[in-house]
N, C-alpha and C positions, 0 to 999 in steps of 0.2 A: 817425849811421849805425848805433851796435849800435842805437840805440834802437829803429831800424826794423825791422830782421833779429829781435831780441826778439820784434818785435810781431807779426811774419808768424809766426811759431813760436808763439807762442801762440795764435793765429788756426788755424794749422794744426792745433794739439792740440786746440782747441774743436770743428772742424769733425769733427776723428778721432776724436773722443769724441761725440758725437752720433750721428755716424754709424753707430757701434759699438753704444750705446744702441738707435738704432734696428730695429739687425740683430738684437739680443737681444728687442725688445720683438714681432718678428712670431711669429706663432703656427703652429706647423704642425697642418694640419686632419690631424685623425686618419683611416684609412684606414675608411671604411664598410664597413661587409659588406653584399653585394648582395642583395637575396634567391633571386636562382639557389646564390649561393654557401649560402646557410644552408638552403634547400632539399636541396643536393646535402649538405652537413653532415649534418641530419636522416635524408634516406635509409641516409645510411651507418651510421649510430649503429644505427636497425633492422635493418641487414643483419647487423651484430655481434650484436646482439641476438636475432635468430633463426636463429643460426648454430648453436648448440649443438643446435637443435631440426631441422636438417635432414632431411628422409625419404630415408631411405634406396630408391635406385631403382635400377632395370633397365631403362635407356635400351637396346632392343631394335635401333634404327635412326633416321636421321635426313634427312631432304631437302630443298633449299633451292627454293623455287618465287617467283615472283611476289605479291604481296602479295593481287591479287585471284583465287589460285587455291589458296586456300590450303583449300577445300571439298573441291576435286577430290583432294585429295593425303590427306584421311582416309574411309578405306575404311568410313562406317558402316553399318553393317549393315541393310537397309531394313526391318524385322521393328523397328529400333531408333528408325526414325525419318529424316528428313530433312532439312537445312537448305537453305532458299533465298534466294536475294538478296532483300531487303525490295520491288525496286521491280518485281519480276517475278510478286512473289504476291499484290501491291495492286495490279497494273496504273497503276501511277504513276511519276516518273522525279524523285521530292521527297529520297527518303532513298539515294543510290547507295552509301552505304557500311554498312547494315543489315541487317539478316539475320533470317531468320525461323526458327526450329525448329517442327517438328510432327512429332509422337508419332509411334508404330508403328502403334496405331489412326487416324490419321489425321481426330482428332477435337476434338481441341485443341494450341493454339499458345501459344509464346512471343518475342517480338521486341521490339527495341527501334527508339526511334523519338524522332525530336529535336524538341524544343518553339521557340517564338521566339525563345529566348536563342540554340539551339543545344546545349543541352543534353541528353543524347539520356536515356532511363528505359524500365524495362519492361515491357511489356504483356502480357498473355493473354487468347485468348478462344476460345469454346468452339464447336463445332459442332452445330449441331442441327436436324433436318428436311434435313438438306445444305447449311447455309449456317451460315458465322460470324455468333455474337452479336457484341454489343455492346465493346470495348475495356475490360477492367479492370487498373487500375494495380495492380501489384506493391508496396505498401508496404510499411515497418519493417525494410527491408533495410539499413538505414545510411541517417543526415542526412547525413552527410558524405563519401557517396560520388557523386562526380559523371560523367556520360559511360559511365552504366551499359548495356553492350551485351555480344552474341555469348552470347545462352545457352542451357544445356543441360539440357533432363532426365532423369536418367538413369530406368531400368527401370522403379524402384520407385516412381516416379508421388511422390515425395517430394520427393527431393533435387534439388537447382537450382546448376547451377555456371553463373557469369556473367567478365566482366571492369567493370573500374572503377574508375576514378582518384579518386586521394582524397591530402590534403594527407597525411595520417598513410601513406601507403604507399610502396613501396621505390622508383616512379617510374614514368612512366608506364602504362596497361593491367596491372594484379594481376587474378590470377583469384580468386575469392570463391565459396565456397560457404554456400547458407541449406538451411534444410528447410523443410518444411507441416507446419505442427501444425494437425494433424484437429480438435483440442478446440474450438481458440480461431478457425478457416478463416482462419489467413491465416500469410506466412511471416515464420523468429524473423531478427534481428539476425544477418546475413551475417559470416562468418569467411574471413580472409586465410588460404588455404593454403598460405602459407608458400613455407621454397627446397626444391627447385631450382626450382618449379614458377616462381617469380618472379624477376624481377630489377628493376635499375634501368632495362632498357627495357620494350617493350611485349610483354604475356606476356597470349592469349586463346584463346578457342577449346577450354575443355577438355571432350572429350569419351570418353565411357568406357561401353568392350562388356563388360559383366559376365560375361554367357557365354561368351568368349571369354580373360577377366581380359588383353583389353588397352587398352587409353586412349592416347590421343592430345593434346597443347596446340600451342599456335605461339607461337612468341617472334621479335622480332628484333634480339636480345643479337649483337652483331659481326656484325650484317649490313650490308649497303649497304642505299642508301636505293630503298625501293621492292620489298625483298626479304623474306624471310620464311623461319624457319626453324621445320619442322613434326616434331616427338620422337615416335618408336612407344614407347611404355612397357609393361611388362608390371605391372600390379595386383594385389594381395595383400588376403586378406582381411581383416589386421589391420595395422596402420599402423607400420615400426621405423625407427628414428632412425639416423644417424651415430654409431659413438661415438668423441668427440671425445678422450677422456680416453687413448683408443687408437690411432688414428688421427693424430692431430694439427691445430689448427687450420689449418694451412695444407691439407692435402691435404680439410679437412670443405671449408676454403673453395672449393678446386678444383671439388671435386665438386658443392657450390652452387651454380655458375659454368655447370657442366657445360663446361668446359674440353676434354675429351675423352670419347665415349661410352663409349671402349673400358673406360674407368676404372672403369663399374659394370659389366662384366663378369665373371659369376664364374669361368666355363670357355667356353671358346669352341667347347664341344662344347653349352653351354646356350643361346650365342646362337643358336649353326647351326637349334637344335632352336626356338628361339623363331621366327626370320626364317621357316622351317617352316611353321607358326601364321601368322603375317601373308600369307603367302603365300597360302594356304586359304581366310583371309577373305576378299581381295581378288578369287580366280578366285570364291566362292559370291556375292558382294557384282555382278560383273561377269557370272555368271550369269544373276541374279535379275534385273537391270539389262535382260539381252538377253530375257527371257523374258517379266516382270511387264505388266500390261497398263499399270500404272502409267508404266511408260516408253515406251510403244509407241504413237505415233499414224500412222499414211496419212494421207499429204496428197495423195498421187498416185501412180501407180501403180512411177512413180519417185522419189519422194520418202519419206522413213519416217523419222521421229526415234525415236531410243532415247532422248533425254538432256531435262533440263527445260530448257537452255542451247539446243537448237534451235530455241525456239519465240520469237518475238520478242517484246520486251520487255510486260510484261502479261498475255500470251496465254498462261501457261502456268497464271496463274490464272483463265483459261476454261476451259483442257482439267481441270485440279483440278476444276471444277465439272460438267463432262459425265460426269467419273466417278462423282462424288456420286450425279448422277442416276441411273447404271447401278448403283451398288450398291443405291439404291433400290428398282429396278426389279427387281432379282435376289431381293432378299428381298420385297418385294410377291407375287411370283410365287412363290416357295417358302412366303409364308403364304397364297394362293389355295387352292396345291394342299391342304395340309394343311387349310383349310376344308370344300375340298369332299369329303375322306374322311370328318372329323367331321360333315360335312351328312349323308351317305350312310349312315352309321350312327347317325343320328338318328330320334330317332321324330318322328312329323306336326306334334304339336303343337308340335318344336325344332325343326324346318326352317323355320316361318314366320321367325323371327325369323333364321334365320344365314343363309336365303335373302336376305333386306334388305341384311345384313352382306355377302355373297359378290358384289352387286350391286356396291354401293360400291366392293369391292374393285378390281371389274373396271374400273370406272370411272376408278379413282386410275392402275391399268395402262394404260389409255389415255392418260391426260395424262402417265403418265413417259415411254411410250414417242415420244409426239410432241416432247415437249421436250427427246429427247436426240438425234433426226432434228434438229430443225431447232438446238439448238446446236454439234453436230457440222458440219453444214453451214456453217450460218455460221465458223466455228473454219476448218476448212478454205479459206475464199473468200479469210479474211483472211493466212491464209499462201501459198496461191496468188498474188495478187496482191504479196506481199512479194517472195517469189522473182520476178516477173514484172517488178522493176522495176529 
């Protein structure tokens, strides 16, 4: 009988000893790092990293709009230029989230626009005779910036601020600014402008009235989805930093953050005096808007658009093209006239030859003035029947 009981106890200790063995022999798999997490890692490491270098700003005002009205909510100055939705100034419905900029002269553009991956890159092209050339890509701005959109020129026919996602940036949409180097015709290696201008969400749209010294971005840092927040800024001629050494990391970080506007305020006799200023632009900007021929079309004796958003989708890059033709026609006719004073004051033997010239002239006046009758007309039939349906 112990023999037995012995043998069950050591059977027992074999079994409890293996088992034991076993429990020490599994291996716990180490915990992976995902790559959202070594992503959001990275992000952070640069936002420390360009923390010291933050600019110091004058967030003037701020307002939260819709994510696709976020055009309406900066007052640019139309002398500055205009932006329009990509599929409204191609008459196409391929790019809905695009946008196009064109100048003050209203002679050349910049937009972005998506490839078959989905990739979107930037384009420009030029106007001439009143029609856009050809599409030229934007090189040398960054290999490794991707979903390059929303850009701006500012005044001096140089400078180019964009947005664009890139594995090395603080997280989604960074706004980037390149220049034109005249020498070599084409633009240098684009620069991350840094905080507050950026964050870890999406931060685009910057655009800046020199003459005025105010600028505008959109970010949607703590918004809800589908929302959009649009900062009035006032600009300075030369660029100052946070100082941190003064200030404190946590309050540079605040203000990185823009956590509160109120926080770069110096006096709040400076904001009253700024909001002032924005004020000004918006009624000369909302003037020009009700006055400009630019904004003004008759469709019926009842009907009259102020806005490029009136005109259905397409059609507002026909009325663009009907103006082409009338500014054509304006200066055709004001170099007629000055022909024919220098005709007048020529002697026999110059009139044969400016007589041929003044002919021509007339000639070119007839086909502007036919071509802007009948694409007015047309322009007209096809928003009549919009409304009619």
């Amino acid at each position: 009988m112990k023999r037995k009981i012995y043998a069950l106890v050591a059977l027992s200790l074999l079994i409890g000893g293996v088992s034991a063995q076993t429990r020490k022999a599994r291996k716990v798999k180490p915990k992976v790092q995902t790559e959202d997490v070594a992503k959001a890692e990275r992000e952070k490491a640069l936002f420390e990293e360009m923390l010291p270098n933050t600019q110091s700003l004058f967030i003037i005002d701020s307002v939260v709009v819709d994510k696709g009205k976020v055009v309406g909510a900066i007052p640019l100055p139309p002398d500055y230029g205009s932006i329009v939705p990509y599929n409204n100034f191609f008459n196409t419905g391929s790019q809905p989230e695009s946008y196009v900029y064109v100048n003050g002269w209203g002679n050349k553009c910049f937009y972005s626009e998506k490839d078959a991956s989905g990739n979107s890159h930037l384009y420009t092209r030029d106007k001439l005779e009143g029609k856009w050339g050809k599409a030229i890509p934007i090189s040398g701005i960054g290999d490794k910036l991707k979903d390059v959109a929303y850009p701006y020129m500012s005044a001096d026919g140089t400078t180019l601020y964009f947005a664009a996602k890139s594995d090395e940036g603080l997280g989604g949409y960074d706004i980037y600014m390149t220049t034109y180097d005249m020498d070599n015709g084409r633009f240098l290696k684009a620069d991350n402008i840094g905080l507050p201008f950026n964050s870890h969400s999406d931060d685009y749209f910057y655009v800046v009235d020199d003459n005025s010294g105010l600028a505008w971005f959109a970010s949607t840092r703590r918004q809800p989805e589908g929302k959009v927040c649009v900062y009035t800024i006032s600009t300075s001629q030369t660029r100052h930093n946070y100082n941190i050494d003064e200030l404190g990391e946590e309050k540079v970080k605040r203000l990185a953050l823009i956590t509160r506007i109120s926080d770069t305020w110096t006096t709040p006799e400076m904001r009253n005096k700024a909001l002032e200023k924005v004020k000004q632009l918006k009624q000369r900007s909302t003037l020009h808007t009700q006055q400009s021929p630019s904004f003004s079309f008759v469709v019926t004796d009842n009907i009259v658009y102020t806005s490029p958003d009136d005109f259905a989708t397409g059609n507002y890059a026909k009325y663009e093209s009907i103006e082409d033709t009338r500014l054509l026609l304006e200066r055709a006719l004001a170099e007629i006239d000055n022909a024919r004073i220098d005709y007048h004051n020529s002697s026999e033997a110059e009139r044969r030859s400016k007589r041929e010239a003044i002919l021509k002239a007339e000639h070119k006046i007839d086909e502007l003035r036919n071509r802007l009758v009948t694409e007015t007309k047309s322009l007209r039939r096809a928003e009549v029947v919009r409304h009619s349906k």
